[in-house]
N, C-alpha and C positions, 0 to 999 in steps of 0.2 A: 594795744599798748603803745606809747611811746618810746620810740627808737632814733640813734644819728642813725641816717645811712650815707653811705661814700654814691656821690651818685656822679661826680668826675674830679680825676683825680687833680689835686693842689687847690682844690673849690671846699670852702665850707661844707660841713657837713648837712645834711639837709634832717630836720626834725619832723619828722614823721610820726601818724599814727600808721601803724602796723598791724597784721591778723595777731595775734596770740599764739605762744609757741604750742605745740603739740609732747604730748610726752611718750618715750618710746618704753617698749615694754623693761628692759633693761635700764633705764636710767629716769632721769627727777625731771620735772621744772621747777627752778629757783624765782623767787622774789628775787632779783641782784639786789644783795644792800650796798652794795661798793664795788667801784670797778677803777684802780689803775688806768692813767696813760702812759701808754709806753713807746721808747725808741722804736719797737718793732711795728707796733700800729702807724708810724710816721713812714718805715718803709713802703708798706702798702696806700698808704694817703700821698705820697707821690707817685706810685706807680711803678716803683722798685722790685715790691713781692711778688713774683712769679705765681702764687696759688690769690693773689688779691686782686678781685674785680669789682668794677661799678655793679653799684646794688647790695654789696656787701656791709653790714652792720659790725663795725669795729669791736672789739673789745674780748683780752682773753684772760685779766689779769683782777678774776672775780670771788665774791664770796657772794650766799645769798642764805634765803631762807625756803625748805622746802613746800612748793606749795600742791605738788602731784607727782605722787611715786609711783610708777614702774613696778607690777611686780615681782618683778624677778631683777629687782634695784638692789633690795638690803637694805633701805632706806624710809622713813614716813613721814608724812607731812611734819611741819614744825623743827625737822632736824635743821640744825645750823652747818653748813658745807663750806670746805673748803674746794677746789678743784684744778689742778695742773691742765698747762694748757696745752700738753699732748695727752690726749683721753686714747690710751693704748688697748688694742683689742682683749690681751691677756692671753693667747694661746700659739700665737706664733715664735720660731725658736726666739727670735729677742726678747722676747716679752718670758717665755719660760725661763732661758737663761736670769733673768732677774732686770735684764735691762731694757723694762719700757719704755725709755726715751727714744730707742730706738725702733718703736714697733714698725715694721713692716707695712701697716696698716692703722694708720696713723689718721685720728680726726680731729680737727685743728678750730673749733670754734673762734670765729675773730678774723680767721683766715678761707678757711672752705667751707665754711657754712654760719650760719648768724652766731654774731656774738653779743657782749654783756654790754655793749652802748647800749641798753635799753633797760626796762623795766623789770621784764621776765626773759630767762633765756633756757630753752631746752638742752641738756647733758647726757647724754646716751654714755652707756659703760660705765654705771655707777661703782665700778669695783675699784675704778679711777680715786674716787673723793675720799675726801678723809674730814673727820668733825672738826668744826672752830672749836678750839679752846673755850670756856667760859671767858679766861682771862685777857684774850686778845679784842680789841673792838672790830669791829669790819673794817674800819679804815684802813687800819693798820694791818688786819690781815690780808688785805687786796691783791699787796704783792706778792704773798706765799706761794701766788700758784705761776707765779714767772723771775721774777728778778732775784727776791732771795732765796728762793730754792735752788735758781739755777747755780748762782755763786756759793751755795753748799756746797753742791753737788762735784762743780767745778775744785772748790780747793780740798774736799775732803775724797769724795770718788774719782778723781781723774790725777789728780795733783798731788791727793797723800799727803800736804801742808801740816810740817809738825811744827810744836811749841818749838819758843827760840828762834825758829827760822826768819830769815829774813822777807817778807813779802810786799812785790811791787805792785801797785795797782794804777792801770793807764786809762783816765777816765774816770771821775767824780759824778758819775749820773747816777741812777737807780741800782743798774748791776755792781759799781763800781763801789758807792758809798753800803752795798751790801755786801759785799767782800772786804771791804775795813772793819765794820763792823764783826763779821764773822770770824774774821781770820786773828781781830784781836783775842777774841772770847776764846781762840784755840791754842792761845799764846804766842802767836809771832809776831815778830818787830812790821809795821806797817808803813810804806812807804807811797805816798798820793801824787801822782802824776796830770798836772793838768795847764788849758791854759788862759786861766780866767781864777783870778787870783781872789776872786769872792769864794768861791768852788773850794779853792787849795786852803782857804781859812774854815770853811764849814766840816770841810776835811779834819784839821787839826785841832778844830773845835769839840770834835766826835772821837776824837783821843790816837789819831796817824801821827806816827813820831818823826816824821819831816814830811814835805812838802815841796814839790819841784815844778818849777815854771816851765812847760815846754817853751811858752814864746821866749825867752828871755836865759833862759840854763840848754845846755847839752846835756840831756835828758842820760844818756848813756853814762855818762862821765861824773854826772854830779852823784847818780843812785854808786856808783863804783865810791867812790869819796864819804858816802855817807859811812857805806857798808865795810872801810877798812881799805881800801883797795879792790874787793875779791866781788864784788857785785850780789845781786839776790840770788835765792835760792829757787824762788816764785814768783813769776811775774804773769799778770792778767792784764789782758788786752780788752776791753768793755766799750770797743766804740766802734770795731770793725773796719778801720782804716788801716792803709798801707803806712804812714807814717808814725803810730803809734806801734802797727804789728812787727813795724822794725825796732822801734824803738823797747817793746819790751821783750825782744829776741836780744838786741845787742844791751841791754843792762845785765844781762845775769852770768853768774860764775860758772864754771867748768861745770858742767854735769846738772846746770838748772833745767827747769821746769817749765814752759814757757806754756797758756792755755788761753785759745783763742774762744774766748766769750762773746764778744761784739759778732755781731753779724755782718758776715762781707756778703753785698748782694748787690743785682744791678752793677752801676759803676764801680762795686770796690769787690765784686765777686774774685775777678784775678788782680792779683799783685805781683809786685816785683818786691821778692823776701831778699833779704843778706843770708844764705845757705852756706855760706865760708861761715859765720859765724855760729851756725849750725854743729857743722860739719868741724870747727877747731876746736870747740869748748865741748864736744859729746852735750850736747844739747837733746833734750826730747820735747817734740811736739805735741799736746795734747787739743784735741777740740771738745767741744762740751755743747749741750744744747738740751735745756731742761735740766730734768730729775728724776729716777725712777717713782712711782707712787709709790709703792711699800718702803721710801727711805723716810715718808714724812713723819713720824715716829719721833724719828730721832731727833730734827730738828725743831720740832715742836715739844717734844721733852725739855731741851735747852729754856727755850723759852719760857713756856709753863713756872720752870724750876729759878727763873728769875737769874741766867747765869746770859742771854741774848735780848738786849731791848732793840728792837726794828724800828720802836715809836718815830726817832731821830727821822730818819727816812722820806714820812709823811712831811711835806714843806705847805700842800695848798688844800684843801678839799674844796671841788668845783662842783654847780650843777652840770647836767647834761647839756648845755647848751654851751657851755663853757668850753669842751674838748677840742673844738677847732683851733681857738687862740690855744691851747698847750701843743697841736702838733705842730701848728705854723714854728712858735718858738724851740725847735730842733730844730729849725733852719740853719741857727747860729748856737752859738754859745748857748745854752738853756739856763736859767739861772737854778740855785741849789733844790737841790731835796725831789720828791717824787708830788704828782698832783694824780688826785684820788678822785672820783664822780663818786659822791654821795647825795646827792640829790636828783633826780630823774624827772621832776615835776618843773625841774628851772631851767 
């Protein structure tokens, strides 16, 4: 099959033929029909990701078509799949408790073993997936299984985000423009934080009821201003830096919400937080990462039901040969929307 592989890191990805994946008794092999690039594939394409080594085949943010089940899957050829991109074993207490994102034992396709830059990609722990909608296309569903689930998961499981509320969002990328989006649908006021004023328009163009320049506004002071004096109620940090994870600690009012989405890794692993402002407003911390699988239901309900449209999201669909130029442009400012590998042949 054709595959990128990382074969050093900040180098083009190299296009490869590859053996063909194997299927395990427990889980599928997928046709990929689409695969997301994502910020977290660009940590490991520099060499930031801790579990990301040369040889590694990128990609965790897939949908496919089943082409060899497993059986003890649950699953048969032809099923259309979705797939999160922590595949949680199911029996350890986190995973009983209900929260797979945090499995113990945890398999990380994209990250510790091949992932969906490629043609076909093997999935072990099919109890993990959950069916594409008829209504959704692959493209758009690509990111179900990283960006918009996780910023579900993030404002409705960690965050408790009610109608009305006030919510910040620091970061107009994939995680960020899926938490405007979502956090509208749940009824709160939406606030976009960025600093690339193309971004902060496609923002506002997607229905954010203001829009703030970090380069150019005091990011803390302008969200206080919008919001009355009293600041948000929610604010999401979606880029993993110490200047934004300050920046969406010191916008929010007495008793906010603050959930760290963005991944701080490598260079931005530790920071220096403002903890007075923690510490004076009874502020609570939350971190987030993924989504349980048994919550996709709910989110896909939404959808289905015509009340969440993700399409906005989608800004480029690339072939495979194309993913290099999208990780290189994380470099800097990324321009709007998400870019999708939907052709594997290019």
């Amino acid at each position: 099959m054709r595959a990128a592989v990382l074969r050093a890191f900040r180098e083009d990805l190299s296009i490869e033929e590859v053996a063909d994946p194997t299927c395990e008794e427990d889980g599928v092999v997928l046709k990929v029909l689409a695969c997301g690039v994502c910020r977290s594939d660009w940590h490991g394409w520099v060499g930031e990701h801790p579990r990301v080594k040369p040889g590694q085949i990128p990609g965790h943010e897939y949908c496919g078509e089943v082409v060899e089940a497993g059986p003890r899957s649950g699953w048969k050829v032809g099923d259309r799949l979705i797939a999160p991109f922590i595949l949680a074993c199911g029996s350890c207490p986190a995973c009983q408790s209900g929260q797979s994102n945090t499995c113990f034992d945890q398999r990380l396709p994209g990250f510790t073993e091949a992932g969906a830059f490629a043609e076909y990609i093997s999935v072990p722990r099919g109890h993990n997936l959950a069916r594409l909608p008829d209504s959704l296309s692959p493209v758009t569903a690509a990111g179900l299984g990283c960006r918009v689930t996780t910023a579900w998961h993030a404002l409705t499981g960690r965050a408790a985000l009610q109608g009305g509320e006030w919510l910040a969002v620091h970061g107009t990328g994939g995680i960020g423009l899926s938490c405007l989006i979502l956090g509208r649908a749940l009824g709160a006021r939406v606030i976009v934080v960025d600093v690339v004023q193309e971004k902060l328009d496609h923002a506002l163009s997607l229905g954010a009821e203001a829009a703030v320049n970090a380069r150019t506004e005091n990011v803390a002071e302008r969200i206080r201003e919008i919001t009355g004096g009293l600041g948000a109620h929610v604010s999401v940090e979606a880029l993993g830096i110490e200047a934004t994870t300050n920046g969406s600690i010191e916008c929010l009012r007495p008793l906010g919400r603050h959930v760290q989405v963005g991944l701080p890794v490598g260079h931005t692993a530790h920071m220096q937080i403002n903890m007075n402002a923690v510490y004076m407003k009874n502020l609570a911390l939350f971190g987030t990462r993924g989504m349980p699988a048994w919550r996709y239901p709910s989110l896909l309900g939404l959808i289905e039901a015509g009340r969440v449209d993700v399409s906005p999201l989608i800004a480029r669909e690339i072939g495979l040969s194309g993913a290099s130029a999208e990780l290189r442009a994380f470099d800097g400012p990324a321009p709007p929307g998400v870019a999708v590998i939907s052709d594997f042949r290019s």
